[in-house]
Residue, then its C-alpha position, 0 to 999 in steps of 0.5 A: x281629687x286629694x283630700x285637703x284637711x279634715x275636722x276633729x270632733x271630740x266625743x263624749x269617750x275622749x276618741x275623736x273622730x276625724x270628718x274629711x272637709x275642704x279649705x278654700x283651694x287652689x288647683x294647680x296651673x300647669x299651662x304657661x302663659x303670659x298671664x301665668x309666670x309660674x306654672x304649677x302642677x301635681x305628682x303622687x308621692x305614695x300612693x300607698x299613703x296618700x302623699x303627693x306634692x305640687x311643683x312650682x317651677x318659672x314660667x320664664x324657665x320654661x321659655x328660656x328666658x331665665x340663663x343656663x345656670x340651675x335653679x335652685x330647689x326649695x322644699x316647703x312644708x305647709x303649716x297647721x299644726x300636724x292636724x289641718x292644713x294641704x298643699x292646695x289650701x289657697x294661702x300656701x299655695x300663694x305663698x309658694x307662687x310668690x316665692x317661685x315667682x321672686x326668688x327665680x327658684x322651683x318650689x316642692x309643696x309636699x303633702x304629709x298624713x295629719x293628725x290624729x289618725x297619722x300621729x307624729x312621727x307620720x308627718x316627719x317621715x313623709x317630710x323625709x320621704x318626698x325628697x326621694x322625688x328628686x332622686x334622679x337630679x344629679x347632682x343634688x344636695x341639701x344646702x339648708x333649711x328655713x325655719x319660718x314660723x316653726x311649731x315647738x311646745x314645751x311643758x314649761x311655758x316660755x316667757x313669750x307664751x305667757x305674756x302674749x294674749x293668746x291662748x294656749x288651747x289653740x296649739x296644746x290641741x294640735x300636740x294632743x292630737x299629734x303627738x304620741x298617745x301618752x307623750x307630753x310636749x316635752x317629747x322630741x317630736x315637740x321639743x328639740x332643745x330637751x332630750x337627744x335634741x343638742x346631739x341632734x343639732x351637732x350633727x347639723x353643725x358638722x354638716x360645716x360652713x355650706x350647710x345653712x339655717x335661717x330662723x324665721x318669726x315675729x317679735x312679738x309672737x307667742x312662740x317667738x322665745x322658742x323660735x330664739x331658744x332654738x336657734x341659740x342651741x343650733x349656734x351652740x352646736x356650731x350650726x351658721x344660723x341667721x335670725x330674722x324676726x320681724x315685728x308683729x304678733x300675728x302667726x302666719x302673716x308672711x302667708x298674705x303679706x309677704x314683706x320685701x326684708x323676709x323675701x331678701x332674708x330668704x334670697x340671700x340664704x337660698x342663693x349663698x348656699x347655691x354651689 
């Protein structure tokens, strides 16, 4: 059985212990049948850390029911702040469903370490890690990301962040806990529009006109002035980026209510980038 999250417990030296617990979750359905239209199932990683991932594939495909042509591959990273969160916690696991389910793709639910006993950059370099799965697929390329919902910090507070009736605690915890010891949310890891980060997105515009990002959010989000700082810096480096914000404030909405306009954003940009 994999470890699905963990507890943080503050203690009265400043450590924090990390206690092992357990969402709700959703084990994986690798039988296909006519009540089951996609079928998943899980593969270790690295045993070496832990990582695994869950695969999501139609079950039409499966049966021949879907035509010769290649399925597209979506990689998806769950969210929970670098801290909390798994692969098999019932909302993302939904969620990945639906998605295999609507947009005729196979999905990839890499797990990553969390935080803190796994500061950042753990969590990255499994995230990089994981492709290396699909090694052996020829041939195969990255077309794009989607950015939905993304989690970046900053020091100075952004317009949205003060104006929203949210409170700070929630994600300035999840930096202190993830982010390295003595860093602040201007580091890299958090802020990608200080520092290195337009060299960084310049390196994604070269990338040219086949290589795609979508930026996912809500407008009224606490987050939603980062999500449109970011997607302008990717602009300003000639990265072809599309916006997408819907309205609403509450975060991760699309996880239980998954609106037809975000499931025809994300169609349109896995199948344009398609070869």
């Amino acid at each position: 059985m994999f470890e699905s999250t963990q507890d943080n417990i503050n203690n009265p030296d400043v450590s924090i212990t990390s206690v092992p617990t357990r969402f709700p979750y959703v084990p994986a359905t690798p039988e296909p049948s006519p009540q089951n239209p996609v079928v998943s199932k899980d593969i270790t990683v690295n045993r070496s850390k832990s990582t695994w991932m869950r695969l999501y594939v139609p079950t039409a495909a499966l049966n021949g029911g879907v035509s010769s042509e290649k399925l597209p591959l979506v990689v998806y990273y769950h969210g929970g702040g670098f801290a909390t969160g798994s692969v098999d916690f019932y909302p993302h696991h939904d969620f990945c469903n639906l998605m295999a389910r609507e947009l005729n793709a196979v999905f990839a639910s890499p797990s990553y370490r969390l935080a803190p006993v796994n500061r950042l950059p753990a969590a990255y370099d499994d995230g990089v890690d994981a492709p290396a799965v699909f090694a052996d697929l020829s041939p195969l390329r990255i077309r794009g990301m989607i950015l939905h919902q993304p989690f970046f910090g900053g020091e100075e507070r952004c317009e949205s962040e003060t104006n929203v009736n949210f409170p700070h605690i929630l994600s300035d915890a999840c930096w202190h806990l993830c982010l390295p010891v003595g860093a602040n949310r201007d580091h890299e890891y958090s802020n990608p529009t200080v520092g290195d980060g337009p060299k960084q997105m310049e390196k994604i515009g070269r990338l040219g006109r086949n290589w795609k990002v979508v930026v996912i959010g809500r407008e009224r989000h606490r987050l939603i002035d980062r999500h449109r700082d970011v997607a302008k810096l990717m602009k300003d480096q000639g990265v072809d980026v599309t916006e997408h914000f819907t309205d609403g404030d509450v975060h991760g909405a699309e996880l239980v209510n998954q609106g037809e306009t975000t499931l025809a954003c994300i169609r349109s940009i896995i199948y344009s980038s398609s070869p």
